[in-house]
NUVO-444064 format. One line per field, with one value per atom (N, C-alpha, C): x, y, z; residue number from 0. Coordinates in steps of 0.02 Angstrom, whole numbers. Layout:
N
X: c(X  ...)
Y: c(Y  ...)
Z: c(Z  ...)
nr: c(NUM  ...)
end
This chain:
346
X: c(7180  7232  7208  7250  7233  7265  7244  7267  7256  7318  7278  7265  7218  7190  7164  7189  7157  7082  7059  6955  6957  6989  6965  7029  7019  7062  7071  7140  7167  7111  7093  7051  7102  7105  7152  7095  7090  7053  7079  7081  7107  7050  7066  7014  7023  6992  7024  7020  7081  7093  7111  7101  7089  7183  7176  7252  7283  7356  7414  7444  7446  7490  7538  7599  7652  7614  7610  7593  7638  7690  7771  7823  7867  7908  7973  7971  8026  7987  7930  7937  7936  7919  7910  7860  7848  7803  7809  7798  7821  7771  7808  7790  7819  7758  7774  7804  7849  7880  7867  7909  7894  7887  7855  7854  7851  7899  7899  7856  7840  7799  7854  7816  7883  7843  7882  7833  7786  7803  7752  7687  7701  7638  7594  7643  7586  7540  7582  7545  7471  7500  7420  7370  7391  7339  7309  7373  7315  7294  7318  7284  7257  7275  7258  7274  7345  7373  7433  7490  7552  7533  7553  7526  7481  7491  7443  7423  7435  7444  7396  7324  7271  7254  7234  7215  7147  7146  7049  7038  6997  6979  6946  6952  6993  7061  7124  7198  7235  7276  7329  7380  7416  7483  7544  7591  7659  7711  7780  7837  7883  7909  7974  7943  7987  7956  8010  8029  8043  8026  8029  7994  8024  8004  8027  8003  8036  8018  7978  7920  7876  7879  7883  7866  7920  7944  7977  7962  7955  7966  8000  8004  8046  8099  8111  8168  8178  8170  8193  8254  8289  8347  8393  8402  8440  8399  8330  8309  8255  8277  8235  8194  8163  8104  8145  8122  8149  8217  8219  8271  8239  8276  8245  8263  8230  8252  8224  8262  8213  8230  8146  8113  8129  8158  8148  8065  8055  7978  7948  8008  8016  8008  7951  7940  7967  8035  8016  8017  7998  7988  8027  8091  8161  8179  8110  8120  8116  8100  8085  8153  8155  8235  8254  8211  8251  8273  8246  8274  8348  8324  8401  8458  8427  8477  8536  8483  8496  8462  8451  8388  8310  8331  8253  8219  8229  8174  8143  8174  8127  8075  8090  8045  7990  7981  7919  7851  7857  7806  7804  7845  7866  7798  7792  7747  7776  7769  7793  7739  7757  7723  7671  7622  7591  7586  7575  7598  7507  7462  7416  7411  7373  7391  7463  7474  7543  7523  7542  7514  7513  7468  7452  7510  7498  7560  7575  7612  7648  7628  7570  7549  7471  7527  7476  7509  7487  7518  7547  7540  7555  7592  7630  7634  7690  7661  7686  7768  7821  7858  7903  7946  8006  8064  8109  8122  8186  8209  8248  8238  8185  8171  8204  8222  8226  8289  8318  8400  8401  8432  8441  8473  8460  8493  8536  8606  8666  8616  8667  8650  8641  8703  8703  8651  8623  8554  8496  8470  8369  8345  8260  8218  8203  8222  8217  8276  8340  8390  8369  8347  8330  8265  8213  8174  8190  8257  8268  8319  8319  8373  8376  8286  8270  8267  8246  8278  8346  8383  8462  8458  8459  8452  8439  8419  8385  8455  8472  8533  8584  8607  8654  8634  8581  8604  8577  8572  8580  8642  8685  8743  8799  8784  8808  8782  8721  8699  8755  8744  8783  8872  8862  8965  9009  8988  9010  9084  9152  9221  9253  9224  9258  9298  9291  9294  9243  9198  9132  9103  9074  9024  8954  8919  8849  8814  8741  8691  8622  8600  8534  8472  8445  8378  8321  8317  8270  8276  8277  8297  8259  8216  8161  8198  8186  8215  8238  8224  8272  8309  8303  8376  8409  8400  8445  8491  8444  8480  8519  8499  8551  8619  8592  8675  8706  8690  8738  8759  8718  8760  8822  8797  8859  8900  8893  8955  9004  8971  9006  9045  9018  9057  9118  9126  9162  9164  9100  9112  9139  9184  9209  9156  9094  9064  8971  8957  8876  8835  8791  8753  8663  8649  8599  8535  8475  8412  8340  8317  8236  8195  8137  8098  8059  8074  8080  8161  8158  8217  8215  8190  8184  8217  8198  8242  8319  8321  8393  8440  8411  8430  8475  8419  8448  8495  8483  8548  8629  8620  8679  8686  8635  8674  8728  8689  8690  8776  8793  8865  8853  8793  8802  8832  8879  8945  8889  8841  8795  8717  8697  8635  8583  8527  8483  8418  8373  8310  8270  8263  8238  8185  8150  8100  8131  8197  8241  8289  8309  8389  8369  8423  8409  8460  8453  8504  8535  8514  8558  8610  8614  8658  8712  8683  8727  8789  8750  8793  8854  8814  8837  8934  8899  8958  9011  8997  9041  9082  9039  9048  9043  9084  9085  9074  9093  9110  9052  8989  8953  8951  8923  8907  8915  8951  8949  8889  8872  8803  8762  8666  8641  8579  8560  8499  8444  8384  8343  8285  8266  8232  8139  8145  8077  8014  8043  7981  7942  7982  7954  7977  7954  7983  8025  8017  8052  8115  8136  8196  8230  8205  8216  8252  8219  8245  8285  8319  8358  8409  8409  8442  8504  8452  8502  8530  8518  8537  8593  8600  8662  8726  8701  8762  8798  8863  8920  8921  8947  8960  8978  8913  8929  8888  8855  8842  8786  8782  8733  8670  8592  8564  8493  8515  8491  8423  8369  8312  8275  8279  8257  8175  8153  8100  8026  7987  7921  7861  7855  7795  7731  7707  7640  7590  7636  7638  7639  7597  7602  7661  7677  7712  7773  7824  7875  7932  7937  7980  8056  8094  8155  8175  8228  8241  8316  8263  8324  8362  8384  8427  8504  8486  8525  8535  8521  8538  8577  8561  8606  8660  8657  8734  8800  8763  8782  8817  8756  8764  8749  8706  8682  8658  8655  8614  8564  8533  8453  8473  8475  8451  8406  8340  8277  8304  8284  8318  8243  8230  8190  8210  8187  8184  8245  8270  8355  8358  8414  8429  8493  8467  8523  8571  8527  8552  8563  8505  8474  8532  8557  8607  8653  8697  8753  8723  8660  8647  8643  8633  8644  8687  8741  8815  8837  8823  8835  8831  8757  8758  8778  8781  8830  8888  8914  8992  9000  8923  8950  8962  8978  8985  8936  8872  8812  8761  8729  8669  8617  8574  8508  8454  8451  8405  8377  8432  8388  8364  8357  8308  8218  8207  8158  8118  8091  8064  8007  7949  7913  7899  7866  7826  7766  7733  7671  7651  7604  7563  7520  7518  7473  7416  7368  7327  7309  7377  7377  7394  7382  7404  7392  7326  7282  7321  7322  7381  7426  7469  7539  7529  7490  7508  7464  7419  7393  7474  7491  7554  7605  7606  7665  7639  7578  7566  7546  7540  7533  7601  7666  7737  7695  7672  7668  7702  7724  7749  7835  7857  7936  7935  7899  7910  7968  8016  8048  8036  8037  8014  7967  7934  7876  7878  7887  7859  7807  7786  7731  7741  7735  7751  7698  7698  7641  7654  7710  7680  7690  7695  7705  7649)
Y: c(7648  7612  7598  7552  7537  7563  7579  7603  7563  7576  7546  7611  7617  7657  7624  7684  7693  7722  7660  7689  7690  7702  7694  7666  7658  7641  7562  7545  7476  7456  7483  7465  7496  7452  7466  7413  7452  7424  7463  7403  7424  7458  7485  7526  7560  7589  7625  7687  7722  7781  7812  7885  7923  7909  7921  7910  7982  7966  8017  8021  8115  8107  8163  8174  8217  8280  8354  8426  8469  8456  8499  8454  8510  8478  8444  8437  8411  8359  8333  8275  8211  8152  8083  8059  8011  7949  7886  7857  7805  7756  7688  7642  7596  7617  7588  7512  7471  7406  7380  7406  7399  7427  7435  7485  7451  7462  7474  7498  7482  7482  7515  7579  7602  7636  7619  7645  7676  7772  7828  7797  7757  7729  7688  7649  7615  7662  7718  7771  7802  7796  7829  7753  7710  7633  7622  7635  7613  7689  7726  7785  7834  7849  7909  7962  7974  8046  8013  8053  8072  8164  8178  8240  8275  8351  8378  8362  8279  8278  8215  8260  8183  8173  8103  8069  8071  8099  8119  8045  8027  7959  7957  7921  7876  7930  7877  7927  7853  7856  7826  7847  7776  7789  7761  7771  7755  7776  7802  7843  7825  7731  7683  7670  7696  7661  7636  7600  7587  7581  7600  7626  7619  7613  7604  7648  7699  7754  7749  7765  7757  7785  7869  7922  7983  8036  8078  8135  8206  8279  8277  8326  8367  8383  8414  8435  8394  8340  8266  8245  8274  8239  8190  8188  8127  8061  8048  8005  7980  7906  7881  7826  7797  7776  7700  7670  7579  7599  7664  7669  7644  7605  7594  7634  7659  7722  7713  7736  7736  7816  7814  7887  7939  7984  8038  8057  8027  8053  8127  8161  8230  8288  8313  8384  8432  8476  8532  8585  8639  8715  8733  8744  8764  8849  8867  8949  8979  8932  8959  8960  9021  9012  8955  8882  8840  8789  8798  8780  8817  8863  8913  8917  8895  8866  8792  8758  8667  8632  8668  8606  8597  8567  8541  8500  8469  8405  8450  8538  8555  8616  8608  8647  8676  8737  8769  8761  8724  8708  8652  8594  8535  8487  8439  8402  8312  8307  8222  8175  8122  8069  8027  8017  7998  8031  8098  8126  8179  8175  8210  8267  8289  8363  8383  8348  8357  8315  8272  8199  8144  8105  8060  8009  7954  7907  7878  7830  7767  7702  7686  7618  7622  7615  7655  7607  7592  7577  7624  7676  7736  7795  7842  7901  7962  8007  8060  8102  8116  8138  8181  8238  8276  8234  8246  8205  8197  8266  8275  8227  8181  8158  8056  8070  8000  8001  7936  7913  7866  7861  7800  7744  7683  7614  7583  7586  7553  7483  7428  7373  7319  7318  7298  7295  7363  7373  7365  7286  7266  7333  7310  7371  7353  7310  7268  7333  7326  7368  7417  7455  7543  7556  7498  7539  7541  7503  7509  7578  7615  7663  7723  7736  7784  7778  7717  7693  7710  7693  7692  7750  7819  7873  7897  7897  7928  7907  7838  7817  7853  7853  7889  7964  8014  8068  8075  8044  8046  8011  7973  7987  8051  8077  8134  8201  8210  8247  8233  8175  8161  8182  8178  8188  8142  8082  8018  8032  8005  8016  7945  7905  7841  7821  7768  7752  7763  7809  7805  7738  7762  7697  7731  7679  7709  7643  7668  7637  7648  7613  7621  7590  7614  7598  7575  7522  7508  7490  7394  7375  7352  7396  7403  7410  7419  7436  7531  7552  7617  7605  7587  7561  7510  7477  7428  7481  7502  7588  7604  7645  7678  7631  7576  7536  7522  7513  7504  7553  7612  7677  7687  7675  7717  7642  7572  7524  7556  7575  7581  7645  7693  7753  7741  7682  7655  7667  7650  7668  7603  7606  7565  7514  7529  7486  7509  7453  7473  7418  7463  7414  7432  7364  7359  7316  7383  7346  7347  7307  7295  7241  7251  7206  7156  7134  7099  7039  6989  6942  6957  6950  6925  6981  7051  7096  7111  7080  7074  7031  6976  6928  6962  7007  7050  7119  7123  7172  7135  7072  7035  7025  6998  7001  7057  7104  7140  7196  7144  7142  7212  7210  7250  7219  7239  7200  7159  7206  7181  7210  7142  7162  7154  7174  7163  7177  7150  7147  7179  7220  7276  7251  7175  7154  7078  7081  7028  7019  7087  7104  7197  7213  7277  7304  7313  7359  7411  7456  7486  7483  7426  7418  7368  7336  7293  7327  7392  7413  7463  7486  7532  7510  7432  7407  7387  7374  7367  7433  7505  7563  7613  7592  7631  7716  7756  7788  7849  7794  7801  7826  7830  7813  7898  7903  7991  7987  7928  7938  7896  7898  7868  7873  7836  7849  7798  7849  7827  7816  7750  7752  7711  7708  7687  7726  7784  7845  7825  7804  7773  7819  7828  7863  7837  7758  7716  7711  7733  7728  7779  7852  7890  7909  7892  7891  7833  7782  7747  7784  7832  7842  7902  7934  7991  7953  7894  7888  7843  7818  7787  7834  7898  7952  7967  7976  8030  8099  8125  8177  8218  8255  8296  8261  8182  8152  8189  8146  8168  8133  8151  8100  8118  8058  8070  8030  8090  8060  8052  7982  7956  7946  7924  7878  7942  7926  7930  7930  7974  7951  7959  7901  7917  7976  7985  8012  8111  8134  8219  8241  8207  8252  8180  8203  8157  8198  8176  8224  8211  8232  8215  8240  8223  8218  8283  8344  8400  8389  8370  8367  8324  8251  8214  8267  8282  8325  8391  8418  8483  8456  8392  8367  8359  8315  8275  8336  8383  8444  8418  8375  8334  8362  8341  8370  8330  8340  8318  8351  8303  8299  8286  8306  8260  8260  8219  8201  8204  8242  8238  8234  8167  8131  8115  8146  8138  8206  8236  8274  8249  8266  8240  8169  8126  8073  7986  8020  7939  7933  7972  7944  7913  7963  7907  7843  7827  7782  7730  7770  7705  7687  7733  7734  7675  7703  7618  7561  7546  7483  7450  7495  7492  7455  7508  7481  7391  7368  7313  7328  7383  7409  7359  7379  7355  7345  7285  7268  7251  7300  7295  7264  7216  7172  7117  7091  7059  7051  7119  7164  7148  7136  7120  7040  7035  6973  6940  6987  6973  7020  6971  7004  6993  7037  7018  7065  7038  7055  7125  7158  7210  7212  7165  7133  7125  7098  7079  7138  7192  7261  7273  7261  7245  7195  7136  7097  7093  7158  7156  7231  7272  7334  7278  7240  7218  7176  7140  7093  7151  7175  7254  7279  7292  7323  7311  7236  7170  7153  7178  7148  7032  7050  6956  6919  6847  6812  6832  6862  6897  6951  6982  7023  7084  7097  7153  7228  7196  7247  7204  7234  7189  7250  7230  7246  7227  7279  7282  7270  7201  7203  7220  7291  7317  7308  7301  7283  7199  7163  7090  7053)
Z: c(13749  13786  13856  13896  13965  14025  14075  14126  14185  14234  14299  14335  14361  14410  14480  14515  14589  14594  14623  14617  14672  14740  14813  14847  14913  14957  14957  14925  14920  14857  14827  14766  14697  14641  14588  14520  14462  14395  14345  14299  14244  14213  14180  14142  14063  14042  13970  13996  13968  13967  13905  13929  13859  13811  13748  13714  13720  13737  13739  13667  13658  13584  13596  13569  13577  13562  13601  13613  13608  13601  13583  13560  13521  13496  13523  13592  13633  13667  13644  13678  13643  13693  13663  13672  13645  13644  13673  13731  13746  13772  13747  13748  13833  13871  13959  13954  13975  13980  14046  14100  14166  14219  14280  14310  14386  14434  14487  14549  14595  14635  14693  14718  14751  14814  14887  14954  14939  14907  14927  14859  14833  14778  14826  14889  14928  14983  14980  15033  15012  14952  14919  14907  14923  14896  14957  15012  15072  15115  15096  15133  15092  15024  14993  14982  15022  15021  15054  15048  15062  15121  15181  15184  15133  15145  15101  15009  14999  14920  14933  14908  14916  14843  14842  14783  14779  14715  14699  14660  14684  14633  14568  14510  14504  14473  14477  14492  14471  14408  14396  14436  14467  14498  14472  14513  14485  14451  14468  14419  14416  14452  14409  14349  14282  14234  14186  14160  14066  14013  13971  13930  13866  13800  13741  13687  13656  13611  13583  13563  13494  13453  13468  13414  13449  13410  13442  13406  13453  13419  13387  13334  13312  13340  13404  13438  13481  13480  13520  13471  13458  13407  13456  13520  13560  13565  13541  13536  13475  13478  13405  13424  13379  13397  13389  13459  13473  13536  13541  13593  13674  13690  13781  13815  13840  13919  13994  14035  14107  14087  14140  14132  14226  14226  14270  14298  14334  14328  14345  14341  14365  14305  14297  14251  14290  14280  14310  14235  14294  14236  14203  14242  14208  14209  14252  14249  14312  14364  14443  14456  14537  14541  14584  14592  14624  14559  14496  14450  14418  14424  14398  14457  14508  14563  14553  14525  14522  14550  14558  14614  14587  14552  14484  14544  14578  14626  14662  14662  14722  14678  14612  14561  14578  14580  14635  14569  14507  14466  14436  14483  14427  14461  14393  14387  14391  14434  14453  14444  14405  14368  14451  14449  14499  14563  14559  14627  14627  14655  14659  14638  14602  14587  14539  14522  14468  14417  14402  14317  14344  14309  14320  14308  14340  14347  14292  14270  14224  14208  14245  14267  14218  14131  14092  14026  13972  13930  13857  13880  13842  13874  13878  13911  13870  13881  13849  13889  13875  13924  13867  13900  13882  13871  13822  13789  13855  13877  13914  13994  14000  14064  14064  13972  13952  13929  13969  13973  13946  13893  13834  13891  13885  13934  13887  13888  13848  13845  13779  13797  13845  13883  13928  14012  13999  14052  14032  14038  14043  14058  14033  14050  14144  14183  14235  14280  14258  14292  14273  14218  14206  14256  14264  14303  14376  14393  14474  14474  14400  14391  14460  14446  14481  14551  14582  14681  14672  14638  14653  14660  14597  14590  14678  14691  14750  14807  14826  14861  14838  14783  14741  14785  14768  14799  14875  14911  14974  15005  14953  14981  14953  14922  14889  14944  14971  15011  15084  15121  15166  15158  15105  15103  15126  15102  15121  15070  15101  15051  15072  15103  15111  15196  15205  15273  15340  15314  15377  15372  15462  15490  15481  15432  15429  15451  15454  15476  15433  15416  15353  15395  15425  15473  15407  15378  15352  15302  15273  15224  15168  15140  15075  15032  14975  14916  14922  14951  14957  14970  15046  15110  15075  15011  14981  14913  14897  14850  14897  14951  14979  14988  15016  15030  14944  14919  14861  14830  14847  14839  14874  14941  15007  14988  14961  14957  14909  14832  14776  14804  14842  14885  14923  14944  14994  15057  15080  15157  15198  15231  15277  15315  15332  15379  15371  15344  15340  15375  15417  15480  15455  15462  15405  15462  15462  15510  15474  15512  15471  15517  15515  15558  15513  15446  15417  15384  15416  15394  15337  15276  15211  15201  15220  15179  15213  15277  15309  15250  15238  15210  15137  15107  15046  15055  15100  15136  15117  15159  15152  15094  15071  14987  14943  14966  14947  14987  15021  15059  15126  15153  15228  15254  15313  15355  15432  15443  15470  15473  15507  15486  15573  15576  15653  15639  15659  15669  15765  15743  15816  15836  15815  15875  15896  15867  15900  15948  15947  15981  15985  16031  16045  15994  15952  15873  15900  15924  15937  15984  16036  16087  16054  15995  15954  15908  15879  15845  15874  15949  15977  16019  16024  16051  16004  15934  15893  15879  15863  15867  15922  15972  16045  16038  15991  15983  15938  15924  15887  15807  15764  15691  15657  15618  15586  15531  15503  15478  15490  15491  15471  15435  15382  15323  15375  15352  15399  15334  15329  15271  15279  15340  15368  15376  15381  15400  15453  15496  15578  15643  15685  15741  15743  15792  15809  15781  15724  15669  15681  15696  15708  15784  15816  15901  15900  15860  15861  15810  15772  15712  15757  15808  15849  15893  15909  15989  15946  15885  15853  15825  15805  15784  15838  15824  15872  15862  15911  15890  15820  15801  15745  15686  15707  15652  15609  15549  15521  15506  15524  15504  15439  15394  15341  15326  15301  15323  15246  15228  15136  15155  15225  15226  15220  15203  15197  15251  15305  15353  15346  15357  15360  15412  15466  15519  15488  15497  15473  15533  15594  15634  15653  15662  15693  15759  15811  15853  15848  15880  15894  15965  15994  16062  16059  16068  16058  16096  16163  16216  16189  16162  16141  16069  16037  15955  15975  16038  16051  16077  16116  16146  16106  16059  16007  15946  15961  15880  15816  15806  15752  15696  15643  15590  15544  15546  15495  15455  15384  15318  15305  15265  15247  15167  15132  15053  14994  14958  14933  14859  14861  14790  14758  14710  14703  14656  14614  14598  14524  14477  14405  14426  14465  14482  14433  14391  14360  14311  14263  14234  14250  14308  14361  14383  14387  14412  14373  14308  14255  14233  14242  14223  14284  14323  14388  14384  14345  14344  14274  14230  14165  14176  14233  14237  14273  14284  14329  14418  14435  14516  14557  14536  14546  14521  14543  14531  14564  14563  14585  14582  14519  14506  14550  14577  14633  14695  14724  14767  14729  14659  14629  14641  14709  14704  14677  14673  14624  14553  14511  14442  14449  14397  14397  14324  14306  14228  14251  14203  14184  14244  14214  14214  14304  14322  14396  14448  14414  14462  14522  14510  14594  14654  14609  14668  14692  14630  14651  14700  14713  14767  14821  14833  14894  14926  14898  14901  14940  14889  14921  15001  15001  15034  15118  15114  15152  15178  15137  15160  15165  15111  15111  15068  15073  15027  15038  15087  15077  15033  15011  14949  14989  14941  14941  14897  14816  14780  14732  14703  14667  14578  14528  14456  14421  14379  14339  14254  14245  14165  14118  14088  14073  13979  13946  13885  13882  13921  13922  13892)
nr: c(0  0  0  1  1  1  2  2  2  3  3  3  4  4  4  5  5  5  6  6  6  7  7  7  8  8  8  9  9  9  10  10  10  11  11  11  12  12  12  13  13  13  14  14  14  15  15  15  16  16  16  17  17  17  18  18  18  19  19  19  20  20  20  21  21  21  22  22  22  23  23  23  24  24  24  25  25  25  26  26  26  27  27  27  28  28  28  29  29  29  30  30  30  31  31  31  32  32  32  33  33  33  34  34  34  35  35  35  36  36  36  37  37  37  38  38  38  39  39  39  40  40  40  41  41  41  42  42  42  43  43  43  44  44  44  45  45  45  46  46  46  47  47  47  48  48  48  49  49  49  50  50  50  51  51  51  52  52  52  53  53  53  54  54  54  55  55  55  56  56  56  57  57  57  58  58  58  59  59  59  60  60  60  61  61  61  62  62  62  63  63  63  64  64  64  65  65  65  66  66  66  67  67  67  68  68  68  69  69  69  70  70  70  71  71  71  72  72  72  73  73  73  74  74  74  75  75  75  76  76  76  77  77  77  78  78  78  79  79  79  80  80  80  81  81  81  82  82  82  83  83  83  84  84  84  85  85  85  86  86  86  87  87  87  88  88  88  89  89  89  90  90  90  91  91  91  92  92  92  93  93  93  94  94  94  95  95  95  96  96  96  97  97  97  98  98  98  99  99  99  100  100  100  101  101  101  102  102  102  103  103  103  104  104  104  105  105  105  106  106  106  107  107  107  108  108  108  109  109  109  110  110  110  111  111  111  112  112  112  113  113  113  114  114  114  115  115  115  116  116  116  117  117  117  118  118  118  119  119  119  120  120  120  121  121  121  122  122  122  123  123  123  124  124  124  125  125  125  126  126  126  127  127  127  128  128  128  129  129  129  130  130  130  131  131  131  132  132  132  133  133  133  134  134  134  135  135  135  136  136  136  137  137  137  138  138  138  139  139  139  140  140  140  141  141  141  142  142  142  143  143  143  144  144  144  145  145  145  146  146  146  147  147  147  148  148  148  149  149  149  150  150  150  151  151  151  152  152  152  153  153  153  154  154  154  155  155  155  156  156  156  157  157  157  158  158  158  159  159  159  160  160  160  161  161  161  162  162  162  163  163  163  164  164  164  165  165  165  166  166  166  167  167  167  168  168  168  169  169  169  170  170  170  171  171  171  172  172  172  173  173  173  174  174  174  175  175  175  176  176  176  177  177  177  178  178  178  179  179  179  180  180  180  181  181  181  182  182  182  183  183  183  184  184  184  185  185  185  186  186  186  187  187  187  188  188  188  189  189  189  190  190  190  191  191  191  192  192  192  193  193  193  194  194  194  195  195  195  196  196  196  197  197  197  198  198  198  199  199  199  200  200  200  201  201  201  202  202  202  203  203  203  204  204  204  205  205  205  206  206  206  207  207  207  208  208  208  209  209  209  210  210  210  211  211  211  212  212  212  213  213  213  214  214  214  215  215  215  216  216  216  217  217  217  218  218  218  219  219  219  220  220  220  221  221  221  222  222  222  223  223  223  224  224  224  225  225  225  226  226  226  227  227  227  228  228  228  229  229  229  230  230  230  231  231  231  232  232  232  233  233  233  234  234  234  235  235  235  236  236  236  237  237  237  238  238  238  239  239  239  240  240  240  241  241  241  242  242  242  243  243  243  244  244  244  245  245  245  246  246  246  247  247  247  248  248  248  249  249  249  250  250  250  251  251  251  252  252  252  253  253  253  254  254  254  255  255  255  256  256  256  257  257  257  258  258  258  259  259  259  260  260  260  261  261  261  262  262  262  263  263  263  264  264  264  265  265  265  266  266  266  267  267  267  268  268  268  269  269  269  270  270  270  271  271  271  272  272  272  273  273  273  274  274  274  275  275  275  276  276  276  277  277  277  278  278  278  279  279  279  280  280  280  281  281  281  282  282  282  283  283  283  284  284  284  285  285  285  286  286  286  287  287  287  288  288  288  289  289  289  290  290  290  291  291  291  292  292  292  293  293  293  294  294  294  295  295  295  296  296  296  297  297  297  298  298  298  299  299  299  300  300  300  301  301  301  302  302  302  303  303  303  304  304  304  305  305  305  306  306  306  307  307  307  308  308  308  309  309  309  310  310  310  311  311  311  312  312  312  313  313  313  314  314  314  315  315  315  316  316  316  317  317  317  318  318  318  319  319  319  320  320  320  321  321  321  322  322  322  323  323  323  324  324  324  325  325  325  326  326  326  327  327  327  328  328  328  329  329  329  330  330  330  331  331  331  332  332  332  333  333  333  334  334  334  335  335  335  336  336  336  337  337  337  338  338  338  339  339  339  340  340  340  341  341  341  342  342  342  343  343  343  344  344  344  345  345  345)
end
């Protein structure tokens, strides 16, 4: 079978890779459909590591996926073969105590699909998984909406982390396809007022679509004096989804008293500060959000219901074949791209 692999920095080839076959009786067989191109996948294309998680070369990446059953264990009885699923890209153990806690994302042995040192990614035309990681997609949800299952997933529980109950003023520092998850999370939540920034128009543009009440560009206008004056009083949350200082020292100086600020984004940066003076005034609180937590089903249950749809946050496609072009494209922010897919059995 074929793989795309990472041979080097901003270098990606298809290649053959060895074949995957079911090793226990709880898992599956699956047949990869589409796969998503998601920030921390561009972290490792143009740099090679995420902090301490470096990529030994060559290294399949990638863990949005959809996927279509092929073969199933024995003790896979919730799934049959031709069922479509988006996949959890999350192995955990099930025996550490942050598993016997609930908290599977922070699994002190789990193995995440493209993550260095854990399994190899999705961006594969074959892959092996627990049967338990695969969420059947009603009819009504493309393999297109199941693989944006898992971004939502993540918005979904970082507004669940925040304790959003309806009527807050939030602020989403950064409008990528997370910061577009997160807002259609915290909308379907009902928050009263969502203020929506990015130093890209194109993804302002999908914000609004996507019904932010407003939106600002921080090398156009000073954002935070914009929002500040609408909200004198300042913001009880904001998702900070840039993994930028700059987002950050704008993210405190936008909360009020007591706010909370919730941190989805990704830095490339090993160290980031904050301005204790304004955070002890204020009494603020940092959240950092890692990954999501038994989220992907609600999330599919979401867009099931019609609430939302995420699909067109998806501006480009691209073939198997074209893997290479579609992370340079991504990774370039060229062409407008917002979110970019991989049609890998196309």
């Amino acid at each position: 079978m074929l793989a795309a692999y990472l041979t080097g920095i901003r270098q990606v080839e298809i290649r053959q890779a060895p074949e995957v076959r079911i090793e226990s009786e709880d898992q599956v067989l699956l047949g990869v459909d589409v796969v998503g191109i998601c920030g921390s996948d561009l972290h490792y294309y143009r740099t090679g590591r995420i902090g301490s998680q470096v990529v030994v070369f060559p290294y399949v990446i990638g863990h949005e996926c959809a996927c279509t059953v092929l073969e199933t264990g024995r003790a896979a009885s919730s799934l049959s073969a031709g069922d479509r699923v988006a996949v959890d890209p999350l192995v955990s153990c099930g025996r550490c105590d942050q598993c016997r806690a609930g908290r599977r994302h922070t699994c002190r042995n789990q193995r995440f699909l493209g993550c260095p040192g854990q399994a190899g990614g999705c961006l594969v035309q074959r892959i092996v998984m627990p049967a338990e990681c695969c969420y059947k997609l009603p009819p009504q949800v493309d393999y297109l909406a199941g693989v944006l299952a898992e971004p939502l997933s993540i918005g979904m529980y970082s507004r669940q982390l925040a304790g959003l109950a309806g009527g807050e003023k939030v602020a989403i520092l950064g409008s990528g396809p997370i910061g577009l998850s997160a807002l259609l999370a915290v909308k379907a939540g009902m928050a009263a007022a969502v203020f929506m920034t990015d130093i890209l128009d194109r993804r302002l543009a999908m914000a609004e679509q996507f019904h932010a009440d407003w939106t600002g560009n921080p090398r156009k206008s000073d954002v935070v004096k914009e929002i500040l004056r609408r909200q004198p009083g300042g913001l009880s949350h904001v998702f900070e989804c840039a993994g930028e200082q700059e987002t950050i020292d704008q993210g405190i100086e936008l909360l009020g008293p007591g706010g909370k600020l919730m941190m989805l984004g990704i830095a490339e940066a090993d160290r980031l500060s904050f301005d204790a003076s304004e955070m002890r005034r204020k009494e603020l609180m940092i959240q950092p959000v890692r990954r999501q937590n038994e989220s992907v089903r609600p999330a599919i249950d979401l867009i099931a219901s019609g609430q939302v749809d995420p699909r067109p946050m998806v501006t480009h496609h691209f073939d198997f074949k074209d893997s290479g072009g579609a992370f340079d494209l991504a990774a370039d922010y060229r062409d407008g791209i917002v979110k970019a897919v991989i049609h890998v059995s196309k």
